[in-house]
C-alpha positions in Angstrom: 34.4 16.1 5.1 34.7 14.0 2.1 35.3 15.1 -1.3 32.6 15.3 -3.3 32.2 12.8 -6.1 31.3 13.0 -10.0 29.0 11.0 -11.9 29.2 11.2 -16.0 26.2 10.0 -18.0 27.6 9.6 -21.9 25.0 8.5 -24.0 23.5 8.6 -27.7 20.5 9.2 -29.3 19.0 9.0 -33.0 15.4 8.3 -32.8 15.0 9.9 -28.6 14.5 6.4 -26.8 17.9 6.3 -25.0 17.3 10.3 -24.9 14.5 9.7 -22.7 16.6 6.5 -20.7 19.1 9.8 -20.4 16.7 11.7 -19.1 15.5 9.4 -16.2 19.0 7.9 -15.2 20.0 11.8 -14.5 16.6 12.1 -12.3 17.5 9.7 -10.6 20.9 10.5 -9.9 20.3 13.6 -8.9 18.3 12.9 -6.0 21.7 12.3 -4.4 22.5 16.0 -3.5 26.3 14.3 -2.5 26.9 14.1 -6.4 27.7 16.1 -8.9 25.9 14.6 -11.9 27.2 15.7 -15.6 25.3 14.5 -18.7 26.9 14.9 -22.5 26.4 13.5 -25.7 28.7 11.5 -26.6 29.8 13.1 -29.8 30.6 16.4 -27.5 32.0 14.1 -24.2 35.9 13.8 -24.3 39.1 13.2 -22.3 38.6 15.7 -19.5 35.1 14.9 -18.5 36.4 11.1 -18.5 39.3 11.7 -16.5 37.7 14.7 -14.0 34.7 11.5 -13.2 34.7 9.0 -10.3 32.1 7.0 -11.7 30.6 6.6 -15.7 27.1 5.6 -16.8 26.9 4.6 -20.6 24.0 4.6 -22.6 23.4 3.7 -26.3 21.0 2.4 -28.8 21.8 -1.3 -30.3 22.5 -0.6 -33.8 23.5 -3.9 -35.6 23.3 -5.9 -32.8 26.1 -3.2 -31.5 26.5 0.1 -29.6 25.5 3.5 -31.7 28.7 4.8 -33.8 29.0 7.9 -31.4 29.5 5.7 -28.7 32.4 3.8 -30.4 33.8 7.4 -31.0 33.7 8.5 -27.7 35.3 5.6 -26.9 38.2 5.8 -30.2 39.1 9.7 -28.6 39.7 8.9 -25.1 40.7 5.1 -24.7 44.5 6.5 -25.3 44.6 10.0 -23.9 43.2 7.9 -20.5 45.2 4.5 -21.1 46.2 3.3 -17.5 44.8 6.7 -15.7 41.1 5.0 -15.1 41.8 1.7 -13.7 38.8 0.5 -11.5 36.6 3.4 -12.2 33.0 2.0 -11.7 30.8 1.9 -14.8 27.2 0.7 -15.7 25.4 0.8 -19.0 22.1 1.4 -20.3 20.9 0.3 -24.0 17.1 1.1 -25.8 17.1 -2.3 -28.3 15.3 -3.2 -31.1 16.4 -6.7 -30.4 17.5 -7.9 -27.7 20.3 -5.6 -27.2 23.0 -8.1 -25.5 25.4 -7.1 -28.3 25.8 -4.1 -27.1 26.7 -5.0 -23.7 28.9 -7.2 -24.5 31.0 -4.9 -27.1 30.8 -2.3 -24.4 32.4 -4.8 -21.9 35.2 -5.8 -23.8 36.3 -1.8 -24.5 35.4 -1.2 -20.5 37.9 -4.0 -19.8 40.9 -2.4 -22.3 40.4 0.7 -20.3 40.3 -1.4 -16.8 36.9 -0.5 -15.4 34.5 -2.2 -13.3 31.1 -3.2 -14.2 29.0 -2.0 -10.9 25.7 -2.8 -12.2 23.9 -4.7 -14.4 22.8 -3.2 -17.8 19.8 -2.2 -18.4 18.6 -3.4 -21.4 14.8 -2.1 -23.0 13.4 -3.8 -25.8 10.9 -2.1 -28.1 8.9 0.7 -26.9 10.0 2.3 -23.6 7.4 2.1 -20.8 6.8 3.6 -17.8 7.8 1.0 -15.9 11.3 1.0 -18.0 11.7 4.7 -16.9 11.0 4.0 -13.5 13.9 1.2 -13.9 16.5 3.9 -15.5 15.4 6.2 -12.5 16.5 3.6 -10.2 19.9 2.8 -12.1 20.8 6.2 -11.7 20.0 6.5 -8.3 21.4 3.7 -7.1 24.3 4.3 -9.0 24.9 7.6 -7.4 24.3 6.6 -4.3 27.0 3.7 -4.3 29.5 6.6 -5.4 28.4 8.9 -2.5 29.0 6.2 0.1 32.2 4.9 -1.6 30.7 1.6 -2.0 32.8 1.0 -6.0 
């Protein structure tokens, strides 16, 4: 029997939208019973949930054309404490933007690669007000996401 595998959902959230993105990427992880799904905050994630995870899901609000501050932080605590230990781990990211939300993404990228990751999926980025039809999308993320980890596809 294989060993199980661990799925950690960071994320931020000021104003609730990438709360409720959270929300729905974790249902829809979940409906793989093969994972262990974890979800924290990003101000209260840190070096041992980043280094006890086979696969990371990221999820910010664009501030400034950029990811939310927490997020960098998250990022600033654990990029040396893991430096070299996380090469190839499998990553995706989620953004709620008030533009257009590609800045984030991309700033996120550039970190990902420093730490050596690989970008499974791609983003999903929300503009404006976050529909059903968005949710349904984050659902899916998360579940695909999962899934791929279960079955040792990244």
């Amino acid at each position: 029997m294989s060993e199980r595998k661990r799925l950690l959902i960071v994320f931020h959230t000021q104003s609730g939208n990438t709360g409720r993105l959270a929300d729905a990427v974790l249902n829809g992880a979940r409906r793989v019973d093969e994972v262990d799904t974890v979800i924290k905050r990003a101000f209260d994630a840190g070096t041992e949930d980043l280094l006890a995870c086979d696969g990371l899901l990221l999820g910010t609000p664009e501030n400034f054309g950029y990811m939310s501050g927490a997020l960098k932080d998250f990022f600033d605590r654990t990029y040396y404490p893991c430096e070299g230990k996380l090469t190839g781990l499998p990553y995706a990211v989620f953004v709620s933007a008030g533009n257009d939300g590609t800045g984030a993404v991309r700033e996120i990228g550039r970190i990902a690669r420093g730490y050596g990751w690989k970008d499974v999926a791609e983003a999903l980025i929300v503009r404006k007000e976050i529909t059903s039809a968005d949710l349904v999308r984050a659902e899916e993320l998360g579940e695909a996401f999962s899934a791929g980890l279960s079955m040792g596809v990244f």
